[in-house]
C-alpha positions in Angstrom: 0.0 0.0 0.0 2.7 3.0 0.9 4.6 1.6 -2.5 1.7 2.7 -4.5 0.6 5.7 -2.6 4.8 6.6 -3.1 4.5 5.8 -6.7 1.6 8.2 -7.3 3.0 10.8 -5.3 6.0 10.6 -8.1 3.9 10.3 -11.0 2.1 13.0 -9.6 4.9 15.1 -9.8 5.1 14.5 -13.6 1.4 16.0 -13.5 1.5 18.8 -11.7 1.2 20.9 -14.1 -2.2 19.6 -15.6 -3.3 19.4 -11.9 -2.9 22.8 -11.5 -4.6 23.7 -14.9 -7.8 21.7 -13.2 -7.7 23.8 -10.4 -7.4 26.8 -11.7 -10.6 26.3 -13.8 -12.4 25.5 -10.5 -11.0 29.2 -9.2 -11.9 30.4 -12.2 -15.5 29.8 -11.7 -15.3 31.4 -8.2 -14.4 34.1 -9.3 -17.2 34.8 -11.8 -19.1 34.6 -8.7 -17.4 37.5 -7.2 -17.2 39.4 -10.1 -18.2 40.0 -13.7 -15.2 42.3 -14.6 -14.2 41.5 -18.1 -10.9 43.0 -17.3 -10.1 40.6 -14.4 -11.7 37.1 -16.2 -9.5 37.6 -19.2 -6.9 38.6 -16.9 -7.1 35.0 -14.4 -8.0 33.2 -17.6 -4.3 34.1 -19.3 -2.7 33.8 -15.3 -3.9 30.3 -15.7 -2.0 29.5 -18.7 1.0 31.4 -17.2 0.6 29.2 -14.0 0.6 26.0 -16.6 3.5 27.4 -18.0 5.5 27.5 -15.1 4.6 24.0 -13.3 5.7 22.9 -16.2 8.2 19.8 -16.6 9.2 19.1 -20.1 9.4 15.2 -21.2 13.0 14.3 -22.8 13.7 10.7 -22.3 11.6 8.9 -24.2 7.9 7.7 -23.2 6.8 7.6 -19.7 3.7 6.2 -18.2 2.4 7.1 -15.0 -0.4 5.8 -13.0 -0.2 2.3 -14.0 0.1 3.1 -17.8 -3.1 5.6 -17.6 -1.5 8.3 -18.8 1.6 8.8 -21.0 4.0 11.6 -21.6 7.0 12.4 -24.1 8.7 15.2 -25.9 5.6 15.4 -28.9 3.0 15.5 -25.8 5.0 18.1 -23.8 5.5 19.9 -27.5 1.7 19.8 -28.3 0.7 20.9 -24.4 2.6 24.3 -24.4 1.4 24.7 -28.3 -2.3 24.4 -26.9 -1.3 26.8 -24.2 0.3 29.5 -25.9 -1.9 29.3 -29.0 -5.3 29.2 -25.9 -3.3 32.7 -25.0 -3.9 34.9 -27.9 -7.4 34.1 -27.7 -8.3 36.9 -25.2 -7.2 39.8 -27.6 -9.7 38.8 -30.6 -11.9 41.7 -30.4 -15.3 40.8 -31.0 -15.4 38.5 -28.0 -14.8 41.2 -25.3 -18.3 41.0 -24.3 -18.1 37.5 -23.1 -18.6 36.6 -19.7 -17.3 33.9 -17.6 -18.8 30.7 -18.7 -17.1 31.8 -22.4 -13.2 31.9 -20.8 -14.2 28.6 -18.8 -15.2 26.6 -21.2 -12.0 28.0 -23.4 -10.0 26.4 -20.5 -11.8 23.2 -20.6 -11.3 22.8 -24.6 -7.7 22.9 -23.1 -7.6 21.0 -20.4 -9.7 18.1 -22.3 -7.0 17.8 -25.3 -4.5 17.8 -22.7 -5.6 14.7 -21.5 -7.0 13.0 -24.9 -3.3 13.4 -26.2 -1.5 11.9 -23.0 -4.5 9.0 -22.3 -3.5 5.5 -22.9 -6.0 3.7 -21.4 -9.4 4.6 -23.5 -11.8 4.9 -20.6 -9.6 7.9 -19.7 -9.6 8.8 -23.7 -13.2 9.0 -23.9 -13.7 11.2 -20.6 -11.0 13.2 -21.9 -12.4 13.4 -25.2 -16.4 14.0 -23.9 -15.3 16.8 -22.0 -13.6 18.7 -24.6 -16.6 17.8 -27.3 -19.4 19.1 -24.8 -17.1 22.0 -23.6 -17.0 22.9 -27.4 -20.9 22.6 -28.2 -21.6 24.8 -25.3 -18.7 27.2 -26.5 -20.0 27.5 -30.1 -24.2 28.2 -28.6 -22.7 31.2 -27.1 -21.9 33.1 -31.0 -24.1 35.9 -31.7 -25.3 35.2 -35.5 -28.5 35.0 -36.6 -28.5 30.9 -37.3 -26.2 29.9 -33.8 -28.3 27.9 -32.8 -28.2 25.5 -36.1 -24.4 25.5 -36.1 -24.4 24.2 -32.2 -27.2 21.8 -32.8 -26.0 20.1 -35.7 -22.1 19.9 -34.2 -24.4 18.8 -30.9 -26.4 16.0 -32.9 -23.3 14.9 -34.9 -20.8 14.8 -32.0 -23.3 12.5 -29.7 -23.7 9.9 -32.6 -19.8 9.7 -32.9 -19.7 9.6 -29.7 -21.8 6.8 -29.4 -20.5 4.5 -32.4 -17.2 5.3 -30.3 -18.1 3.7 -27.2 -20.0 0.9 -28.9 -16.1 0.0 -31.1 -14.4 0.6 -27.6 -16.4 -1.7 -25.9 -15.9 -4.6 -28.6 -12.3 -3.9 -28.7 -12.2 -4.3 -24.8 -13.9 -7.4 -25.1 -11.1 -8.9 -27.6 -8.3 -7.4 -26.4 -9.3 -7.8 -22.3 -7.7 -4.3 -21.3 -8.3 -1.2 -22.7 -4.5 0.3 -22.9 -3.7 1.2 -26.1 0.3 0.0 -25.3 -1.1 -3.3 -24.3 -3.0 -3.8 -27.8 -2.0 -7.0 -29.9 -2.7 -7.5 -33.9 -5.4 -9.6 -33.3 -6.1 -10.8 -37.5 -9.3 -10.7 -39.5 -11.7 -11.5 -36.7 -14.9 -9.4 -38.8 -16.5 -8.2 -35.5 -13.2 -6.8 -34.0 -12.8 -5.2 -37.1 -15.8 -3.5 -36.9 -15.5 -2.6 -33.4 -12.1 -1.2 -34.4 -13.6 0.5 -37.0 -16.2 1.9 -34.6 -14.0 3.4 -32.6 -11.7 5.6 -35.4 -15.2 6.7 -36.4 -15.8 8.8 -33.6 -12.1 10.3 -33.8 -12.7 11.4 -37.2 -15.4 13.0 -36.3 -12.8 15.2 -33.9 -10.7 16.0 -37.1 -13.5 16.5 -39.3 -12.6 13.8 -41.8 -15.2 12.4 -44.8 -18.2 11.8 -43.8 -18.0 12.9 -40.2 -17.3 17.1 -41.5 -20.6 17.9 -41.9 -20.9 19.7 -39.0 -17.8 22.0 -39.6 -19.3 24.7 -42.3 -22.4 26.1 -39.9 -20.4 25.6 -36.2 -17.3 28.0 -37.9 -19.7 30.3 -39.4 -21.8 30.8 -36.6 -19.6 30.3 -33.8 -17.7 32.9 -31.6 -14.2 33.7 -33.1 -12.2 32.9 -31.0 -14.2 29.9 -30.1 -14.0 28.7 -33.4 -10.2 29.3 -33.5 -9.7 27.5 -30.7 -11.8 24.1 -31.9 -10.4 24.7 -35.2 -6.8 23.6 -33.9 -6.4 23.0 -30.8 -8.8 19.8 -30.2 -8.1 18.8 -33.7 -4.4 18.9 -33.4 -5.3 16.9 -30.4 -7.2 14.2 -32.3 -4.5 13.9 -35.0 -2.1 12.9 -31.9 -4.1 10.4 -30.6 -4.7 8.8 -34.5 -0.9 8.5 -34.3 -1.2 6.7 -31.0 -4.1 4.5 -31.8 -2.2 3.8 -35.2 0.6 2.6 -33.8 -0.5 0.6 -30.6 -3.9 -0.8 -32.2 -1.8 -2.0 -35.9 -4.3 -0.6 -37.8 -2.1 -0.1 -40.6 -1.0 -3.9 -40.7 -4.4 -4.4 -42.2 -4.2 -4.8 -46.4 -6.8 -2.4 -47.0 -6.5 0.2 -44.1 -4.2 2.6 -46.2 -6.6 2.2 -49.3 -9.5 3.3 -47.0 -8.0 6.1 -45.4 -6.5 7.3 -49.0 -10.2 7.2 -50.4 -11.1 9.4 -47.2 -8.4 11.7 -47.1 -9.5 12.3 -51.0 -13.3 12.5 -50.6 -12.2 14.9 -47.5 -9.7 17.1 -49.8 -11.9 17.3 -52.5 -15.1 18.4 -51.1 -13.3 20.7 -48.7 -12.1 22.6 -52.1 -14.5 22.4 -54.2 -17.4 23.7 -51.5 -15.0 26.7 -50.8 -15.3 27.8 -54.2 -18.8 28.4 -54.1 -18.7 30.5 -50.6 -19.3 34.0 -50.7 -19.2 34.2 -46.5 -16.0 34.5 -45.6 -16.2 33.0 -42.5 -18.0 29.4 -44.2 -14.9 29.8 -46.8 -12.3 29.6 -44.0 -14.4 26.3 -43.0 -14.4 24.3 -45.8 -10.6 25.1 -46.8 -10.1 23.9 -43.0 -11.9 20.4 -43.8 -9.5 20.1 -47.0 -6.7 20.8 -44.6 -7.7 17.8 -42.0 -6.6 15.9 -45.2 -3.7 17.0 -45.6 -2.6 16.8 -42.4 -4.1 12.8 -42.2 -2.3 12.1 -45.0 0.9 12.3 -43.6 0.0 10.4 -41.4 -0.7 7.3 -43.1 2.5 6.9 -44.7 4.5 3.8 -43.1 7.4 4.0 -40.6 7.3 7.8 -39.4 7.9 8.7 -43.2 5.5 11.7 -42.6 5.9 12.7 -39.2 8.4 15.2 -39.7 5.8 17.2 -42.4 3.1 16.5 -40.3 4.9 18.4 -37.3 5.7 21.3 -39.5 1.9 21.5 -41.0 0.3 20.9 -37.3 2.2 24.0 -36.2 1.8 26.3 -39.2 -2.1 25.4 -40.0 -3.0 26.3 -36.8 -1.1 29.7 -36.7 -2.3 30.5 -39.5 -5.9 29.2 -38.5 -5.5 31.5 -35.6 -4.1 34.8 -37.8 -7.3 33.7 -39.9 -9.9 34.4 -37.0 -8.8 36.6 -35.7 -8.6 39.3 -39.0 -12.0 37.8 -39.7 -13.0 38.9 -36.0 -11.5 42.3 -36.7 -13.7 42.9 -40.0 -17.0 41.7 -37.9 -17.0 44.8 -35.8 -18.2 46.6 -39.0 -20.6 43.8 -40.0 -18.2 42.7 -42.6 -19.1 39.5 -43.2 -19.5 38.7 -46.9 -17.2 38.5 -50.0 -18.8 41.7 -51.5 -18.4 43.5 -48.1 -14.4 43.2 -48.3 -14.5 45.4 -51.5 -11.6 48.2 -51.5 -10.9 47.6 -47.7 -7.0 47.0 -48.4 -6.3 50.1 -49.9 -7.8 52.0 -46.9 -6.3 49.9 -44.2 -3.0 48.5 -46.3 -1.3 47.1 -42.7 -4.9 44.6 -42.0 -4.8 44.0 -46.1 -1.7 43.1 -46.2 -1.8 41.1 -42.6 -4.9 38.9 -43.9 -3.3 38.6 -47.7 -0.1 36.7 -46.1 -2.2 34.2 -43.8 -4.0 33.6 -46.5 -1.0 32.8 -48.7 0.2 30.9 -45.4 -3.2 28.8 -46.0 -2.2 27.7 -49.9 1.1 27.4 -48.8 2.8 29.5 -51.4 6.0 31.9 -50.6 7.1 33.8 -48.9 5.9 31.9 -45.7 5.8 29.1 -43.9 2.9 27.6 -45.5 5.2 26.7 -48.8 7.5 25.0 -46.4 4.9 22.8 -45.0 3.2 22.1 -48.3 6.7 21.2 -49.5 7.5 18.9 -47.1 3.8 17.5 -47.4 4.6 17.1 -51.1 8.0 15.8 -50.4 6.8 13.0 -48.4 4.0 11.9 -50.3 6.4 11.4 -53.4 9.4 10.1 -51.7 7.3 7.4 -50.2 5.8 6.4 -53.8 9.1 6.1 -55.5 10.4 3.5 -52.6 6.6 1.5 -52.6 5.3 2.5 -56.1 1.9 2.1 -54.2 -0.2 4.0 -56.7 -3.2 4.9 -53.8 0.2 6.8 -52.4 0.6 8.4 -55.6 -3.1 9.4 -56.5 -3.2 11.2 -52.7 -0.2 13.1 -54.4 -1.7 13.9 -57.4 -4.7 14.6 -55.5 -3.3 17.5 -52.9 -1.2 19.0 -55.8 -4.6 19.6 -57.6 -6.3 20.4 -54.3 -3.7 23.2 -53.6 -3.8 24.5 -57.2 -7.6 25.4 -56.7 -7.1 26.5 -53.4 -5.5 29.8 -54.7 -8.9 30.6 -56.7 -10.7 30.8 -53.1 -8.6 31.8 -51.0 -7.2 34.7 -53.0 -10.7 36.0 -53.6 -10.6 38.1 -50.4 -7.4 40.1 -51.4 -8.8 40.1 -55.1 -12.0 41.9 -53.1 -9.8 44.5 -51.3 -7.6 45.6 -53.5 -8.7 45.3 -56.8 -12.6 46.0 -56.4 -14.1 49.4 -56.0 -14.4 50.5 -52.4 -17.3 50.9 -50.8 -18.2 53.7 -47.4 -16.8 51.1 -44.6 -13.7 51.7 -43.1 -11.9 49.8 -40.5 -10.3 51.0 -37.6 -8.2 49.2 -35.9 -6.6 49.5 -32.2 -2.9 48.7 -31.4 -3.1 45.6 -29.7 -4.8 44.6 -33.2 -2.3 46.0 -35.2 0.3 44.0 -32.9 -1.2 41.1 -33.6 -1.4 41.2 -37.1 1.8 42.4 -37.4 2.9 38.8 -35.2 1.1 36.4 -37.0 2.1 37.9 -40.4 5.9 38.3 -39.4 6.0 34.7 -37.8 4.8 33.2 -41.1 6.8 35.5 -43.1 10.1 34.7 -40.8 9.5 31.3 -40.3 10.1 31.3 -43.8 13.3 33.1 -44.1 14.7 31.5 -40.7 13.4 27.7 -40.3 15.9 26.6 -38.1 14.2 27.4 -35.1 11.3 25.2 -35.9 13.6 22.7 -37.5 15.5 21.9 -34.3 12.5 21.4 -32.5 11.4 18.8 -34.1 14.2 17.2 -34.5 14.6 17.4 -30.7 10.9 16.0 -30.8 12.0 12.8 -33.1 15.3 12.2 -31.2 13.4 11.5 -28.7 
């Protein structure tokens, strides 16, 4: 008994950090009790990232599991926590959601404290808890947007997320009842068995529902479009990035890829996923809806990496995470700037980036960020994308491998004849009598996102040494 109340005591200091977090949240909501200040809850809300920031304790010797193999830590997981924290940080400055109160900054910090623990979990009761509390954190989050249809973008995430959710938890439980434990380190190929393979199949349904792959991105275009900014910037990467960490995990320790037809079944999806993602955006005249379909086309790229054999992707895949969801971020947040002035559609855009050349220009590079063309970071992670995809064809000569490629080449070509509408719009269209005006903590944060993405570009080494820090190990 005192050996395993010593041995949580020293896993817990490995925690302390998420322990904290949880806390916090719980102060958090005394303190909306004491006081509606807008001032001080955006104040305690970034104090509690600082205070995660500073408990802590970066992972650098391989895998650990703590609390008999619950929960798991490394370098990626460490890497991916303070990426969810700092990128949770910049949410308080998006202007349209000064108004919120503090159920809005609360549920923000249980988004983050939910794909904390869905990215560490290895034992899938702990997944799912993890995992439920992030999804219902997020439907709640989105109800609180101020459009005219909110209510059918949080319903239909609402009525989409429980059915995943559902199917989940069915697959899990067939999966425990094969594999008699439900740690994903534990798992064991276990062949052709037609009802494990369903249950296995089960399960990954409800995950792609997290990363809004074919068929389960249906919900994506009205939740973005009707959904508070920096809500929807905030589901937009952080949960997803989470749910593309735990497809790593659940590709590795349940053998999914050993299956024959596994990697033909996720190419067809990553495909259907990248091509209705492109081809929706082009009809979009709502900015906002746009963003959201060119963010269901990325999911595919980013899954694509991912199903390439032997960490052959995993080094593009760490360079995309991290530069679709600063640009995501960039994204929202110049949208959110425009919405103070009701500009919403294509048509209200027009001659905007001559009057305002600093927010035209901003919004111009993260949308170049988005096709992944120069001078910023995007090209570098569509090139490494690109790289991977076609290096791994000329060792296999697997020709699903090389249709993805042809595939995301096309994809990115067509991308440019959406996503450069909005620049097309302000610059080259006549302007109309609504001008922007923006404040300096605006102006600072365009100027961020658009130099990071610009220097990123110029100076990769920086981002290049941490993930090679991240593979080593």
């Amino acid at each position: 008994m005192n050996e395993q109340l010593n041995q949580i005591l020293n896993d817990l200091f490995f925690v302390k950090a998420d322990a904290v977090l949880i806390l916090s949240s719980v102060v958090f909501l005394i303190i909306g009790l004491i006081t509606t200040s807008r001032f001080v809850l955006r104040a305690f809300y970034v104090l509690s990232l600082l205070i995660y920031l500073f408990f802590h304790e970066q992972a650098d010797a391989g895998v650990i599991y703590l609390f008999s193999d619950f929960y798991k830590i490394s370098a990626l997981q460490s890497f991916f926590k303070l990426l969810f924290i700092v990128f949770g940080s910049f949410l308080v400055f998006y202007p349209s959601e000064k108004k919120q109160g503090v159920e809005f900054y609360f549920l923000m910090l249980a988004i983050i404290i939910g794909s904390i623990f869905m990215i560490s979990a290895n034992h899938l009761l702990l997944f799912y808890i993890a995992i439920e509390l992030t999804s219902f954190s997020s439907y709640l989050i989105i109800s609180l947007g101020r459009g005219k249809r909110v209510f059918e973008g949080s319903f239909k995430y609402l009525v989409f997320g429980g059915a995943s959710s559902a199917i989940m938890l069915y697959g899990i439980s067939i999966l425990y009842g094969y594999q008699k434990t439900l740690l994903v380190s534990q798992f064991g190929y276990f062949g052709s068995e037609p009802f494990y393979l369903f249950g296995l199949l089960a399960a990954f349904s409800g995950l792609l529902f997290k990363i809004s792959i074919f068929p389960f991105h249906i919900w994506v275009p009205s939740t973005y479009q009707e959904g508070p900014n920096a809500a929807v910037s905030l589901v937009a990467t952080v949960p997803k990035l989470a749910g593309f960490l735990v497809l790593i995990h659940w590709l590795d320790g349940m053998k999914f890829l050993s299956y024959d037809w596994a990697r033909p079944l996720f190419t067809i999806l990553i495909i259907l996923t990248v091509g209705i993602g492109v081809l929706a955006a082009l009809r979009q005249e709502n900015v906002k809806r746009m963003v959201a379909y060119g963010a269901i086309a990325h999911s595919g790229f980013l899954m694509s990496m991912l199903i390439l054999p032997d960490s052959f992707g995993f080094n593009s895949f760490l360079w995309y995470s991290v530069i679709y969801s600063l640009s995501n971020l960039g994204i929202f947040m110049m949208i959110s700037v425009f919405e103070k002035k009701s500009i919403i559609e294509l048509e209200d855009y027009s001659g905007l980036g001559s009057k305002n050349t600093l927010l035209g220009a901003g919004f111009t590079l993260i949308l170049l960020a988005l096709i992944g063309l120069p001078p910023t970071l995007g090209f570098n992670a569509k090139l490494y994308m690109f790289s991977s995809l076609l290096g791994y064809y000329q060792l296999s000569n697997d020709l699903w491998i090389l249709t993805l490629f042809i595939v995301t080449v096309f994809s990115t070509v067509v991308s440019l004849f959406f996503y450069l509408k909005v620049p097309y719009y302000m610059f080259l269209k006549s302007s109309n009598d609504v001008s922007v005006n923006i404040n300096f903590t605006e102006k600072l944060l365009a100027t961020i996102f658009s130099l990071m993405l610009l220097l990123g570009f110029l100076y990769p080494e920086l981002l290049i040494n941490i993930i090679d820090n991240i593979k080593l190990n």
